[in-house]
N, C-alpha and C positions, 0 to 999 in steps of 0.2 A: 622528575620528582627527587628530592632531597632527601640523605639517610634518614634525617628527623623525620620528615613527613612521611617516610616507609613506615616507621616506625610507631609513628604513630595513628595509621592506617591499621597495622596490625596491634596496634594495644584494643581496636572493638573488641576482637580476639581474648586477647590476653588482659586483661586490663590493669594488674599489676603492673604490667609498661607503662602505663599512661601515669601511674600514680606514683612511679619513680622518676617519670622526665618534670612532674610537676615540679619533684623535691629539688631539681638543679637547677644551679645558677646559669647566668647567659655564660660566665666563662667555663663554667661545668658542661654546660650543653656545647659548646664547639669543640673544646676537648674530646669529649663521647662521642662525639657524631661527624666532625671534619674529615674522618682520617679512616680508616679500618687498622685492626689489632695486627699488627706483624705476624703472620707464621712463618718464621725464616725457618734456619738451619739446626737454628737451638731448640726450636720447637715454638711455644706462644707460654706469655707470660705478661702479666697487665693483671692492671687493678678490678676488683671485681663491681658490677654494675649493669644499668643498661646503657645500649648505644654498640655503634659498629667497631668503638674504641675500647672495647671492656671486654672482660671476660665474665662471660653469660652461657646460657645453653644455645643460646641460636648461633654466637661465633665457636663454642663448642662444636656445635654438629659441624656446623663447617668444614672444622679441621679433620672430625672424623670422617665423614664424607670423603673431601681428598684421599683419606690412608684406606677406607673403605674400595675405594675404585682402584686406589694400586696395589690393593694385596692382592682382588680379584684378578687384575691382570698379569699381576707377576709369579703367583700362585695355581691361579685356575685349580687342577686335579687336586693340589696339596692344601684346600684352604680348609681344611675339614680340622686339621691341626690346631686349626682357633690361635688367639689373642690373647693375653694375659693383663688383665689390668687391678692395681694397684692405685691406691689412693693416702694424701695423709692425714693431718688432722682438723685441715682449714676448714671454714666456712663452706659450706657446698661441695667440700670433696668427694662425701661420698657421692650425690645429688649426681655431678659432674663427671662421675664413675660410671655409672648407670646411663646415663643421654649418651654416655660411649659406646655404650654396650646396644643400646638400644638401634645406634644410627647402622654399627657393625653388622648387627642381624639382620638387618632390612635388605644386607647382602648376600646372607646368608651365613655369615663368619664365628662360628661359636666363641663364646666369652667366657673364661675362665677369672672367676674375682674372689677374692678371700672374704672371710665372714667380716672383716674389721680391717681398718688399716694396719698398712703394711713399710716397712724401707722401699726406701730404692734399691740399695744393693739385693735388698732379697726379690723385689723385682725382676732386678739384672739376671740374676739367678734362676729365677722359675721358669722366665722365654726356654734358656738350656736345655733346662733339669725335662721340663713334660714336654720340650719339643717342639714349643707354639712357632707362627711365622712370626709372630713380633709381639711387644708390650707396650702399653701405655704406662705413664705414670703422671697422674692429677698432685701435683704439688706446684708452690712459690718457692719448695728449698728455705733459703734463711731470711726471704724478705718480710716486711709489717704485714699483719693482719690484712689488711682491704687487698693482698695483691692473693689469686692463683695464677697455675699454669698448668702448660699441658708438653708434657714428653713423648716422643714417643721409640722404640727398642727395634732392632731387625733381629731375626731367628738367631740370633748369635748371643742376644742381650747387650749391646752396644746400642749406644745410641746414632739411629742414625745419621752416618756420614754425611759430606754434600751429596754424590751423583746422585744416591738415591732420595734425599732428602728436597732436592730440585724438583724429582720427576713426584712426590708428592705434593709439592707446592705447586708445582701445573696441575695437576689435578685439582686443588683445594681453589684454585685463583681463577677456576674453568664455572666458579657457581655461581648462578645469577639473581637467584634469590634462595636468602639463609630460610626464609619463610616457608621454601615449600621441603626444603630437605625429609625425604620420606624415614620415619621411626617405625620401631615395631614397640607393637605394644608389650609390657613387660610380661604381662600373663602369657603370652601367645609362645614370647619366648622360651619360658620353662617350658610350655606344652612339646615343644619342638623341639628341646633339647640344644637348644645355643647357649643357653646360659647355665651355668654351674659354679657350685661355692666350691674351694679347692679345701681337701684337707688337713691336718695337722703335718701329715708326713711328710709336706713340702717345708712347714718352719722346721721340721726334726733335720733334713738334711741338708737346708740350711744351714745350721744352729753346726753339724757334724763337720761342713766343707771347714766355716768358718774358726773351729777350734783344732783342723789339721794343720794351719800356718806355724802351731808351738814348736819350737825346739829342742827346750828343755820338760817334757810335760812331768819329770818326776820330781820336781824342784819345787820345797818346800814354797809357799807361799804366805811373805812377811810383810811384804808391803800393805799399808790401809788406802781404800782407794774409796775419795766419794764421785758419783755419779749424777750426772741431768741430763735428762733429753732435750732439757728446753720446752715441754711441755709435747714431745712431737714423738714421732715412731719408736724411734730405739729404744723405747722403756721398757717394753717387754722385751724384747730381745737381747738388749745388753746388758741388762739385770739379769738373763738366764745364763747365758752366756759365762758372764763374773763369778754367777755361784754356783753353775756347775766345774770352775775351772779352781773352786776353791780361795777366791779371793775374804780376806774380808773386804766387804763393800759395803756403802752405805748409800741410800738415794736420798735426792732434794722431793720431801713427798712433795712439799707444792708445786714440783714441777713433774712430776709425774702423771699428773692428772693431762690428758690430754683435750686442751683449755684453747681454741680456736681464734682467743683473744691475747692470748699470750701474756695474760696480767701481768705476770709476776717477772717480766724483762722486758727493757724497752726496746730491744732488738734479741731476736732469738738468732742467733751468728756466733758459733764460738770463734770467730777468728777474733771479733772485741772483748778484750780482757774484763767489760762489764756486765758481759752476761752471765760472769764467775760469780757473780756477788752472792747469792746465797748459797752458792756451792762452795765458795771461802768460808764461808759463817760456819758451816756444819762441818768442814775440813778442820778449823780449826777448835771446833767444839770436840770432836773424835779424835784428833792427831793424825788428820789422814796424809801421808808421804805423797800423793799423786789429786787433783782433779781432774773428770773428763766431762769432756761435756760435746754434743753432737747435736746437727743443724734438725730443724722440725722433719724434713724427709730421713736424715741418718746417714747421708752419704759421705759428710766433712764433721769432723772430732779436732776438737785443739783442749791443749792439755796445759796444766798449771803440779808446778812442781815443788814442793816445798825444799827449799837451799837456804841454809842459816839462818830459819827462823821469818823466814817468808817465803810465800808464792811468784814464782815468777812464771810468766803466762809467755811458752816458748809459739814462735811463727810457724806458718805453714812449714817453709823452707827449712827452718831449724829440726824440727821435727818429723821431715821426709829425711835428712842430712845423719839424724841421728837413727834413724831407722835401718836406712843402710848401711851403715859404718857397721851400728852391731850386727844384722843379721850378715855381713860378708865376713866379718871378723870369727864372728862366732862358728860359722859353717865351714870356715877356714882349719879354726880348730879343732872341728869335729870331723873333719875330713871327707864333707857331703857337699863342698861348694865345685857348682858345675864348671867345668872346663872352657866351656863355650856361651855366653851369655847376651842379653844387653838391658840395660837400663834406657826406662825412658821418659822424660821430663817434657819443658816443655818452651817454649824463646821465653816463654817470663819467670823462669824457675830458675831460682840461683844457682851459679855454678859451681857450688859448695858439693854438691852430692856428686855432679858431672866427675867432680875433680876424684872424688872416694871411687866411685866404680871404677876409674881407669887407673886406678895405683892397685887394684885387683885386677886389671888384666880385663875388664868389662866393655865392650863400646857402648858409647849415651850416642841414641838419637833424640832429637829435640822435634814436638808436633806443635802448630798451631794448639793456640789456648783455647782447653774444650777437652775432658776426659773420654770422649768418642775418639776424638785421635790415636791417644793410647790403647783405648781398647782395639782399634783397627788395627793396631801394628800387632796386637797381642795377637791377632787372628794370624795373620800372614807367619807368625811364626811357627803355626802349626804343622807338623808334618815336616818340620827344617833340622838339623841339627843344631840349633841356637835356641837357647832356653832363656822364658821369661824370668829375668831377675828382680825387676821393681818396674814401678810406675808411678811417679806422683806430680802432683803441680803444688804452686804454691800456695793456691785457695785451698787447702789443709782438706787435699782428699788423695786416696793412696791406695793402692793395691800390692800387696805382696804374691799371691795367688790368683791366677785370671780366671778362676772359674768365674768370677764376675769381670765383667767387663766396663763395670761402672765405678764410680771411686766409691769404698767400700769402709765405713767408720764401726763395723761390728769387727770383723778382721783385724782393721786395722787396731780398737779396741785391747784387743787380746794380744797383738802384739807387741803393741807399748806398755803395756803392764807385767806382758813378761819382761821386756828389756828393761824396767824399771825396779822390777822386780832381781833379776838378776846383778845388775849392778847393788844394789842394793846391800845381798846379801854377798855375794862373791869378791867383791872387790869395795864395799862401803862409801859409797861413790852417789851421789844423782845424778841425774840427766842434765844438771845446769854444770857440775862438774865435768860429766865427759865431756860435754857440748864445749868447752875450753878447752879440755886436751884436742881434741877433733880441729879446735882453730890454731892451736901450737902447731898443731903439725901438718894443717893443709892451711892454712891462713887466715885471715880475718876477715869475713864477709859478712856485710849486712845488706839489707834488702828493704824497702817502704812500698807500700802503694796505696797512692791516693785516688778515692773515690770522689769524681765531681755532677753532681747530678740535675739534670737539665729536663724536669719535668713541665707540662703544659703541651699545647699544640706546636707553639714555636721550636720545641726542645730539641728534636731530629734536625730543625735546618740549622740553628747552633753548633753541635757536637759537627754535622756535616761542614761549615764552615770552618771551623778549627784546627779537623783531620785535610781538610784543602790546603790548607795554610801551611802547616807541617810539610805536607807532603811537595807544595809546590816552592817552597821559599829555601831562600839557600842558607841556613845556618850553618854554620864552621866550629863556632865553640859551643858549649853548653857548662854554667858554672867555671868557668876562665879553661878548660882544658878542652886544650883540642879535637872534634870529631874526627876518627879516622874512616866509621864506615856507617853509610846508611845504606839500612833496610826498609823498603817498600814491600810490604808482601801482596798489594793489590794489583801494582802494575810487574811484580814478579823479579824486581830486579835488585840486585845489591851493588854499591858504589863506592870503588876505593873513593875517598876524599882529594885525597892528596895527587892520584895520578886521574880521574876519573873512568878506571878501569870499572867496567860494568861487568857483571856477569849473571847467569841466571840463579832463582830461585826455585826449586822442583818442590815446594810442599802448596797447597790447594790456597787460590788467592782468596786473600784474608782485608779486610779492612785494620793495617796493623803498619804505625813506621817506628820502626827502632833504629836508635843510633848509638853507636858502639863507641868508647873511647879508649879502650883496652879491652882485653881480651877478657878482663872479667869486669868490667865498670860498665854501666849501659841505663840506657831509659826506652820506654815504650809507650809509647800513645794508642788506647785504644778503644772504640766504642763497644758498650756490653753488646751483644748479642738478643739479650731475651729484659733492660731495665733499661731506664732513659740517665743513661750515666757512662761519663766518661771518666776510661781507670788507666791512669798513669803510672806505671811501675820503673821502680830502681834498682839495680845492685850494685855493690861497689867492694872491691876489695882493697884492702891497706894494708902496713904494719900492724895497724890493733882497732880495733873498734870503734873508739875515740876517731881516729883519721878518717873512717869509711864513715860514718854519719857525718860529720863534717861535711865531707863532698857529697854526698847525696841530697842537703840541706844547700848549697851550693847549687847543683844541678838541679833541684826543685825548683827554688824560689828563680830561677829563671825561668824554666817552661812555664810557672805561675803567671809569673808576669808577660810571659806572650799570652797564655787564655784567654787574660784578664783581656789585654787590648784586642785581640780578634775579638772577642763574644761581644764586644760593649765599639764595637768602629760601627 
């Protein structure tokens, strides 16, 4: 029997199924039904809908199911500690909260959920703070409406690593029918006490962890700062946040509304400087010095700075670069910067920050791309004499303080408004200004990445074909300069060019080839994780600015045109 025809055996049942496979096209129905929904590593994320290809409640239980059987087993005596799950403001998040909760208790797992949606970081947080074995989180993060997804957190508030993340995917990949997955009814639940609403006192010490990252907290505050959630979590919290730390701030009401269609931007992503547009409008109606704006879950914040009578909308990397510089500068001079540290980024995160932490005396370790990596290191450092000093990637998410362990845009929030804030006042300066001093004196780097995306049923054997090709063909140049070293991180090995010295790679194998042409110039090939899109990243360092986008436009338009002829041979 064919997933269709499962399917539509069980719409007698349900018959809502039956009367959304009518609404699809024959190319809709093979897409929905050829294939099942990835739960890898990153967790599951897909367009919402029916079919074995969507994100629904039956591939919902699914995935809860699998983490339902490993909590039980990895847990047994301590599961009483319960699950914390979190939701944002999509389509069916709450709905998609609750078929969690429901599939959890059928094991017996008590469920901890907030009255309303919530971040991620304060997610990350709550696992910690009450103690739970692990957290869910129902979000798509920054992608269009029709997509959710499903996260899920270990007792630490990190997002599950591989080893463990495997041994939930055998569990999840062990079910043989979504249809019979046992639920508990939701009444039965309260009667038994598995389910509970969490209360205010978890966003107060949230709201408390998050405003201990200041520095300066007794420093007048002059800056105008306007705000967007983008229609998504951070409203209420980064609104509170702002005006209990005395900002003047201003919010995008239209975008405050927490609007599941996301009207008013045609991608809620502040990494695109278009999702700024009515946060520019009311910046510049106010005179506001700073925009910020933060993805629908809350985790990743990109900022827009006013410099000579316009906004310039600084990069992830810019933006982690300039965070560090000031908070190591700063703590320098305050005489509270630790002795023994590390920063940690990530292979696609410029080497601009790399370069600041080690002119302080820092070591950078570099993780596979994926804010779980950093949070896991953040863990191992517990109990060490080496203090966490930063973590960020270049998808504009960041931690200064690891009580979360996920990238964290309320934190991080409050500290780019003081560092914006302080220059401001102290020194008369913006952040488009330091951020020049910062390349005077470690050099001029820039950074691109490009998103290429390979949706439909075809779309996985594509990106697979392209990552083959990379990975098995012998390129030498890229943009006329010579490679000196390629990185395989699947088959684990790294390769002088020139001498074919091989050696190992000790970080967790990764679908990822990078090729290095200097020590700071590099590209990277890699398929998302949790979207059907392949993301090619650059950096490149020069004399000035001008010279590094050159070469990176150089080194683009070549990988372009090998995609182009692998995808279309």
């Amino acid at each position: 029997m064919t997933n269709l025809e499962k399917w539509q055996l069980q719409g007698k049942k349900d018959p809502e199924i039956l009367k959304e496979i009518k609404k699809l096209s024959k190319d809709e129905l093979l897409d929905a039904f050829s294939t099942d929904l990835t739960f890898g590593t990153g967790g599951m994320r897909g367009v919402m809908g029916v079919g074995t290809n969507r994100m629904n409640i039956y591939t919902l239980r699914k995935a809860n199911y699998g983490l339902g059987k490993y909590l039980v087993n990895r847990y047994k005596e301590e599961i009483s500690r319960g699950v914390v799950i979190s939701h944002d403001n999509r389509l069916n998040s709450r709905n998609f909260a609750i078929e969690s909760a429901k599939v959890l208790a059928s094991f017996g797992i008590k469920c901890f959920m907030f009255d309303d949606l919530r971040t991620t970081p304060e997610l990350s947080f709550s696992v910690r703070y009450l103690k739970a074995i692990a957290g869910i989180m129902i979000t798509a993060s920054h992608n269009p409406s029709k997509y959710n997804g499903y996260k899920i957190y270990d007792e630490d508030g990190c997002q599950y690593t591989i080893d463990a993340a495997d041994k939930v995917i055998e569990e999840v990949n062990k079910v043989e029918d979504i249809f019979e997955i046992p639920v508990m009814d939701f009444e039965m639940m309260e009667s038994m006490g598995l389910y509970k609403i969490l209360s205010k006192d978890v966003d107060d010490a949230f709201a408390s962890a998050a405003e201990s990252v200041e520095l300066f907290k007794d420093l007048e505050r002059k800056i105008k700062v306007v705000y967007t959630p983008l229609h998504g979590t951070g409203a209420d919290m980064a609104k509170r946040v702002l005006l209990e730390r005395g900002y003047d701030a201003y919010f995008v009401d239209a975008q405050m509304e927490h609007d599941p269609y996301f009207k008013s931007v045609a991608l809620p992503n502040p990494e695109d400087p278009n999702a700024f547009k009515l946060a520019e409008e009311l910046g510049r109606k106010v005179g506001a010095d700073l925009l910020v704006a933060t993805d629908p879950d809350a985790d990743r914040v990109g900022i827009g700075v006013l410099h000579e009578g316009k906004y310039h909308y600084l990069t992830g990397n810019q933006t982690g670069a300039l965070l560090l510089y000031f908070r190591l500068s700063k703590e320098k001079e305050l005489g509270i910067l630790p002795k023994k540290g590390k920063v940690f980024n990530t292979i696609v995160t410029s080497e601009l920050g790399a370069s600041i932490a080690k002119s302080f005396g820092f070591q950078v370790f570099s993780t596979l791309t994926g804010f779980k990596f950093i949070g896991e290191q953040a863990k191992l450092l517990e109990g060490t004499d080496t203090n966490f000093i930063f973590g960020y990637e270049e998808s504009y998410g960041y931690i200064i303080k690891d009580y979360v362990r996920d990238k964290d845009s309320i934190q991080s929030l409050i500290a780019i408004c003081e560092m914006a804030n302080y220059y401001h006042i102290k020194e008369n300066k913006t952040l488009v200004t330091v951020l020049n001093e910062v390349y005077e004196k470690y050099g001029y780097y820039k950074e691109y990445t490009r998103n290429m995306f390979f949706e439909g049923a075809d779309g996985p054997k594509k990106m697979a074909k392209i990552t083959d090709y990379f990975r098995t063909s012998s390129i030498s140049k890229l943009g006329g300069v010579d490679i000196l070293v390629k990185e395989d991180y699947l088959e684990s090995k790294r390769i002088q060019l020139q001498s074919q010295l091989q050696t190992a790679i000790t970080l967790p194998k990764s679908d990822v080839i990078k090729y290095i042409l200097d020590n700071y110039t590099w590209a990277v090939i890699r398929p998302s994780g949790t979207e059907p899109k392949l993301k090619v990243y650059y950096s490149a360092k020069a004399s000035s600015i001008h010279e590094a986008e050159e070469l990176i436009e150089r080194i683009d338009g070549e990988v372009l045109s090998i995609i182009d002829k692998v995808s279309n041979a």
